[in-house]
C-alpha positions as a Markdown table, in Angstrom:
| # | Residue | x | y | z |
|---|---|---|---|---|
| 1 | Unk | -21.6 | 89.9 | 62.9 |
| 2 | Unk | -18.2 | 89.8 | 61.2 |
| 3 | Unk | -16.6 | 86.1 | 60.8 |
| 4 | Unk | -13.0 | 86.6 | 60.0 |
| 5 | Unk | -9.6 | 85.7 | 60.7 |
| 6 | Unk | -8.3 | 86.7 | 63.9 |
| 7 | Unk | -5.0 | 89.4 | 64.0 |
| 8 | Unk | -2.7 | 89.7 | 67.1 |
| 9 | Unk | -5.3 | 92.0 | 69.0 |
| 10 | Unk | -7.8 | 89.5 | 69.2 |
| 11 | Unk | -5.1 | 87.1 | 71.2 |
| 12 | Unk | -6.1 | 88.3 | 74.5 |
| 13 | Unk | -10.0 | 88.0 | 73.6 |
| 14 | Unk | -9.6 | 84.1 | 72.5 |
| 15 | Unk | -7.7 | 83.6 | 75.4 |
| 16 | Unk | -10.3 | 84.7 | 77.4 |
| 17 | Unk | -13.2 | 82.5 | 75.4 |
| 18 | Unk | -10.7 | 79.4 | 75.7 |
| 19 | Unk | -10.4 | 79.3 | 80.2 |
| 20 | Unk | -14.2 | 80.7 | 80.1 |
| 21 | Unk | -15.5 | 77.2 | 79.9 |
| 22 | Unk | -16.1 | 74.5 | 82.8 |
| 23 | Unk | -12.7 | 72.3 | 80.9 |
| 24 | Unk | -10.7 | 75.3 | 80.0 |
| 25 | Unk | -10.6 | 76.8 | 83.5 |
| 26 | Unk | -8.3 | 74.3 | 84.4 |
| 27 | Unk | -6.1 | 73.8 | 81.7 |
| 28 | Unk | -5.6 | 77.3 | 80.2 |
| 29 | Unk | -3.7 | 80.2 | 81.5 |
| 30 | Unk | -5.7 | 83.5 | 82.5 |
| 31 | Unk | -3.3 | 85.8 | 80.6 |
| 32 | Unk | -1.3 | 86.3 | 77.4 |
| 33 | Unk | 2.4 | 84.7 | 78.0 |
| 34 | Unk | 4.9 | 83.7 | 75.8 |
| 35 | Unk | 3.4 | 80.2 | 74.8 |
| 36 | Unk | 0.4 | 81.6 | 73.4 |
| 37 | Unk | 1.9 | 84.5 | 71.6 |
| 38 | Unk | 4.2 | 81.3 | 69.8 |
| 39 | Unk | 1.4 | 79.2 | 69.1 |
| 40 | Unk | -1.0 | 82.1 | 67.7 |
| 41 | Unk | 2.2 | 83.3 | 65.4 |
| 42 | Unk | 2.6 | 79.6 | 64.5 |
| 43 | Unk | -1.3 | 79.2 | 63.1 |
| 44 | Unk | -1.1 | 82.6 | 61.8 |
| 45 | Unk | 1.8 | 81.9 | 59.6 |
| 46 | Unk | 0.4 | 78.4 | 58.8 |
| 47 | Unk | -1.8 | 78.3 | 55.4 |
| 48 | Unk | -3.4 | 75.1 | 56.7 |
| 49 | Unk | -4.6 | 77.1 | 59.5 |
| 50 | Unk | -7.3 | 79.6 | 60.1 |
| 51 | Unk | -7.9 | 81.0 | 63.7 |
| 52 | Unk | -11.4 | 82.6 | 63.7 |
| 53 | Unk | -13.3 | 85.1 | 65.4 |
| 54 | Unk | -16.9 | 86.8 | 65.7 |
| 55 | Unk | -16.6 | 90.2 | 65.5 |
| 56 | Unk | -19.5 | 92.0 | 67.0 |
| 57 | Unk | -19.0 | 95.5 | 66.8 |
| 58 | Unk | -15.1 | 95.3 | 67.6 |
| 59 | Unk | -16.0 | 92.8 | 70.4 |
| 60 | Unk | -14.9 | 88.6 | 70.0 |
| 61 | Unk | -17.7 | 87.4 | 71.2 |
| 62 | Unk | -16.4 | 83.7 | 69.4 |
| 63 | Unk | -13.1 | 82.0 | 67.8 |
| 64 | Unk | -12.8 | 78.6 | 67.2 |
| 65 | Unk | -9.8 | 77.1 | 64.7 |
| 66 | Unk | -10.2 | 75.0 | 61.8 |
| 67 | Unk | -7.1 | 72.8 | 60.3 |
| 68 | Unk | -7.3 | 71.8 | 56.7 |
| 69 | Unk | -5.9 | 68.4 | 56.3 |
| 70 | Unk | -4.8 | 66.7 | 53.0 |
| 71 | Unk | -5.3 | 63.2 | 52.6 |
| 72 | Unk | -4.7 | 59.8 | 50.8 |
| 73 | Unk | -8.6 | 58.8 | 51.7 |
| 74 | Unk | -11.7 | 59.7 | 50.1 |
| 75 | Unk | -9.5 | 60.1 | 47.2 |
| 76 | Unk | -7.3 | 62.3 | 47.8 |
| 77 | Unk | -9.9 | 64.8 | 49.5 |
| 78 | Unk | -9.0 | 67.8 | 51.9 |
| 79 | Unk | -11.3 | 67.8 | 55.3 |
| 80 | Unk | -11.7 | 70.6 | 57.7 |
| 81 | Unk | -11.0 | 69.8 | 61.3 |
| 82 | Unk | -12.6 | 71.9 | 63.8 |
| 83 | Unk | -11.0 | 72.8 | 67.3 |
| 84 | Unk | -11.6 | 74.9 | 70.6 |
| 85 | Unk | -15.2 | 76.2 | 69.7 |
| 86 | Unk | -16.2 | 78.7 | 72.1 |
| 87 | Unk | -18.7 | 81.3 | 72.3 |
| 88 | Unk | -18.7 | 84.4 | 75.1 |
| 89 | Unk | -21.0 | 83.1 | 77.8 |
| 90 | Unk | -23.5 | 86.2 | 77.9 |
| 91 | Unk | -24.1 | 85.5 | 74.2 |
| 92 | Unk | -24.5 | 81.6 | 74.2 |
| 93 | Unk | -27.7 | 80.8 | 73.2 |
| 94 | Unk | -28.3 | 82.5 | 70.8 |
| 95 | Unk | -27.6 | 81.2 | 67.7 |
| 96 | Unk | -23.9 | 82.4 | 67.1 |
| 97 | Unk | -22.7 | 79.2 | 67.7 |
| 98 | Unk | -24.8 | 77.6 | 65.0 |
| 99 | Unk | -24.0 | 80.9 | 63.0 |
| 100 | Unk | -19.9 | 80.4 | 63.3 |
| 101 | Unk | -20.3 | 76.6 | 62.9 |
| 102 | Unk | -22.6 | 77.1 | 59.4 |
| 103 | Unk | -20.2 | 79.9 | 58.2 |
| 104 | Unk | -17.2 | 77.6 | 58.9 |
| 105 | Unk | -18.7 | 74.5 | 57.0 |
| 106 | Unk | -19.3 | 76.7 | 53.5 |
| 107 | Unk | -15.8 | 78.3 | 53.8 |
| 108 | Unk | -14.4 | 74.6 | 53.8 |
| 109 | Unk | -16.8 | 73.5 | 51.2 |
| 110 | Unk | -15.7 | 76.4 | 49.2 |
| 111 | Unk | -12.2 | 75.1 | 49.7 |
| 112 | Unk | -13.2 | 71.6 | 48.1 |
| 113 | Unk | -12.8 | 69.9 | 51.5 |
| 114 | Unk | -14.8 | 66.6 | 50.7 |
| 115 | Unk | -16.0 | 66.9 | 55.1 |
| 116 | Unk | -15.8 | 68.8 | 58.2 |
| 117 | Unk | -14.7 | 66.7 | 61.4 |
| 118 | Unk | -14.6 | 68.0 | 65.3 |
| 119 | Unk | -14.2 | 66.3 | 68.4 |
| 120 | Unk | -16.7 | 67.2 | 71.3 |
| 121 | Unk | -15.6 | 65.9 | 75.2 |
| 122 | Unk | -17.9 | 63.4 | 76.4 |
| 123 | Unk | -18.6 | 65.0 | 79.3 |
| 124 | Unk | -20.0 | 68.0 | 77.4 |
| 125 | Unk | -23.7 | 66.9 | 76.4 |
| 126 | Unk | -25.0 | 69.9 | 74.9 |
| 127 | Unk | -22.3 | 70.2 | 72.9 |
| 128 | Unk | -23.0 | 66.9 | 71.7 |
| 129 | Unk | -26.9 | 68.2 | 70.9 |
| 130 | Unk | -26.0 | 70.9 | 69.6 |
| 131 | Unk | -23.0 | 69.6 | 67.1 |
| 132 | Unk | -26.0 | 66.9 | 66.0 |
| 133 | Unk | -28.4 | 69.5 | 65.5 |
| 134 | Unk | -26.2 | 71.0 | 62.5 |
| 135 | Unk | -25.7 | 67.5 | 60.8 |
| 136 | Unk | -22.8 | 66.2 | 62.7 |
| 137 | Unk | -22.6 | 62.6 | 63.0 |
| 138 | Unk | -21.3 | 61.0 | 65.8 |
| 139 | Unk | -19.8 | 58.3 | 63.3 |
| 140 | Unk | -16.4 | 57.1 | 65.3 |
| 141 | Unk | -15.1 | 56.8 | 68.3 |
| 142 | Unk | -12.0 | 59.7 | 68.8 |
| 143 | Unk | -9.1 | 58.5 | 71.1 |
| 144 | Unk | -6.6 | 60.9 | 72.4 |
| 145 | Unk | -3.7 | 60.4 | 74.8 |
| 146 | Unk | -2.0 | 63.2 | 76.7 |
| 147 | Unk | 2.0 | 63.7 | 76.3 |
């Protein structure tokens, strides 16, 4: 398995991953359009962006996105915030979840992030388990409101 950054060929792959889930169906699009293309050129070209993939064989089979953050707090410390974690549904279970998530926690620790931060809906439980299972604390309660 090859964790790496993702290139323009992988867009329509992550798509896919992002409406395969029971949340995404109904917010994502089922093709590649102009919004996408923007918004993948926009973390591609950002430094404080990585948009990652597992490469299996020339297959995604996973992406998620990570956002590196500088701060005031914790003394001045970077974190790492993980978004849009999905794995291919034939391949859940696994362990490439845990795999990806691991991987992405040393690459920020390399960085000198000082912590690694992620949001899980409520209404996903398992995600909840299995985010808890690799040392995530549910410390604080996230608030979001849509625009």
């Amino acid at each position: 398995m090859d964790f790496r950054e993702a290139v323009h060929d992988d867009l329509p792959a992550i798509v896919a991953l992002l409406g395969d889930d029971v949340l995404g169906k109904d917010r994502e699009a089922a093709v590649v359009d102009e919004v996408y293309e923007r918004a993948f050129a926009a973390v591609a070209e950002d430094p404080r962006n990585e948009l990652v993939v597992a490469d299996d064989g020339g297959e995604i089979v996973a992406a998620l996105q990570v956002t590196y953050i500088p701060g005031l707090g914790r003394h001045g410390a970077e974190r790492a915030l993980v978004e849009s974690v999905r794995v291919r549904a034939d391949r859940r279970g696994q362990g490439l979840g845990a795999e990806l998530m691991t991987w992405v926690v040393t690459r920020a620790g390399e960085r000198g992030c000082a912590l690694v931060q992620l949001t899980t809906d409520k209404r996903r439980a398992d995600a909840r388990r299995f985010y808890e299972r690799l040392g995530f604390v549910a410390s604080h309660e996230g608030m979001k409101r849509d625009l």
